[in-house]
N, C-alpha and C positions, 0 to 999 in steps of 0.2 A: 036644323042640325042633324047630319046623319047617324045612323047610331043601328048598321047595317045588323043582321041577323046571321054571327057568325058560321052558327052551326050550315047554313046554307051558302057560306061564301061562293063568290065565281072567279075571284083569284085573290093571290096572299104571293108578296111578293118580300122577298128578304133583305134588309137594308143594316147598314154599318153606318157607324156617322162617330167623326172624330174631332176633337178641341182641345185646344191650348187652353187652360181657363185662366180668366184673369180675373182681379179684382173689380169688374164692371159685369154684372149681372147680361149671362147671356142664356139661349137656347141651344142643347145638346142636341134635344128632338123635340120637332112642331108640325103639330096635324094642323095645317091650315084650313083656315074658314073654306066652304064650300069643297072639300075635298072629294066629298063622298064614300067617306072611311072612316076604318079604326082603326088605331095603331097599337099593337101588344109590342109592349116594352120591355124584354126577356133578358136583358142584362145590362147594368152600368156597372163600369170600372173607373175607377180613379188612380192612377198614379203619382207617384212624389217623383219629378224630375230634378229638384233643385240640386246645384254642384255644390252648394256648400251646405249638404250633410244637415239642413235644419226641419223640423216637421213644420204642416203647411197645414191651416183647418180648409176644409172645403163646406160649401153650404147647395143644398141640393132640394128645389121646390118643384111643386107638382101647379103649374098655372091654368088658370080656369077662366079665361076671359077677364084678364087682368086682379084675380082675386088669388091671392097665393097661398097654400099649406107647404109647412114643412115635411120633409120627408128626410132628411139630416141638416144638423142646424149646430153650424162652425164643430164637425166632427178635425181629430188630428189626423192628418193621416202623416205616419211617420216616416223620416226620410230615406231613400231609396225603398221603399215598400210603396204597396199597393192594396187599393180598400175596394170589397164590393158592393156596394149600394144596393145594388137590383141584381135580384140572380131568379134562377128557373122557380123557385119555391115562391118569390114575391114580384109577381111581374106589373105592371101598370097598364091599361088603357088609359088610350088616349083618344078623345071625342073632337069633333070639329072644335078646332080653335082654343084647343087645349098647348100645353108646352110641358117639357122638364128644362129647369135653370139650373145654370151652375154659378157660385160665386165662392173664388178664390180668396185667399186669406193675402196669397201674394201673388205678384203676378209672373206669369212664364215660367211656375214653379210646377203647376200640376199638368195632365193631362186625363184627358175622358175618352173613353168608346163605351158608345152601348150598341148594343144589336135590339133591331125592331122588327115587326112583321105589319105591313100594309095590307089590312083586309077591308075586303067591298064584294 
């Protein structure tokens, strides 16, 4: 598992990654096995898209090779509003064959963006 020595990185490349979350436990961002990297996890957002004006929990785990922490665990997020998970103060690595999950309270109600940094 790599677990690169950032201060010496030879490149960091900038990534966005966006989801619908549904009520079936998915992946927002995944450092895949054999990457050769690490991925700093410098912002999630969640929004409340539902049209009928009702709050939505969302559930947000930090996956380790199928071994999961919480990091929000069925927070509201209230309707037409927006929550931020992960921001500059609390960023996450992620190590080969790690993940963040998202699971919605309902489905095609929320959405996600986080921005990540891929260093190696």
């Amino acid at each position: 598992m790599a677990n690169p020595n950032i201060v010496n990185a030879i490149t960091i490349y900038g990534n966005t990654a966006t989801q619908t979350v549904s009520t079936t436990t998915a992946n927002v961002v995944q450092n895949p096995a054999s990457s050769s990297a690490v991925y700093k996890v410098n912002a999630l957002t969640i929004a409340n898209i539902n049209t009928f004006s009702s709050s939505v929990s969302i559930t947000v785990e930090y996956n380790n090779a199928n071994a999961n922490t919480y990091i929000a665990r069925s927070v509201v997020v209230p309707a037409n509003s927006s929550l931020v998970i992960l921001g500059k103060d609390t960023p996450i690595y992620l190590l080969e064959n790690t993940s963040i999950q998202l699971t919605a309270g309902s489905n095609n109600s929320l959405t996600a963006i986080a921005n990540f940094e891929q260093i190696s």
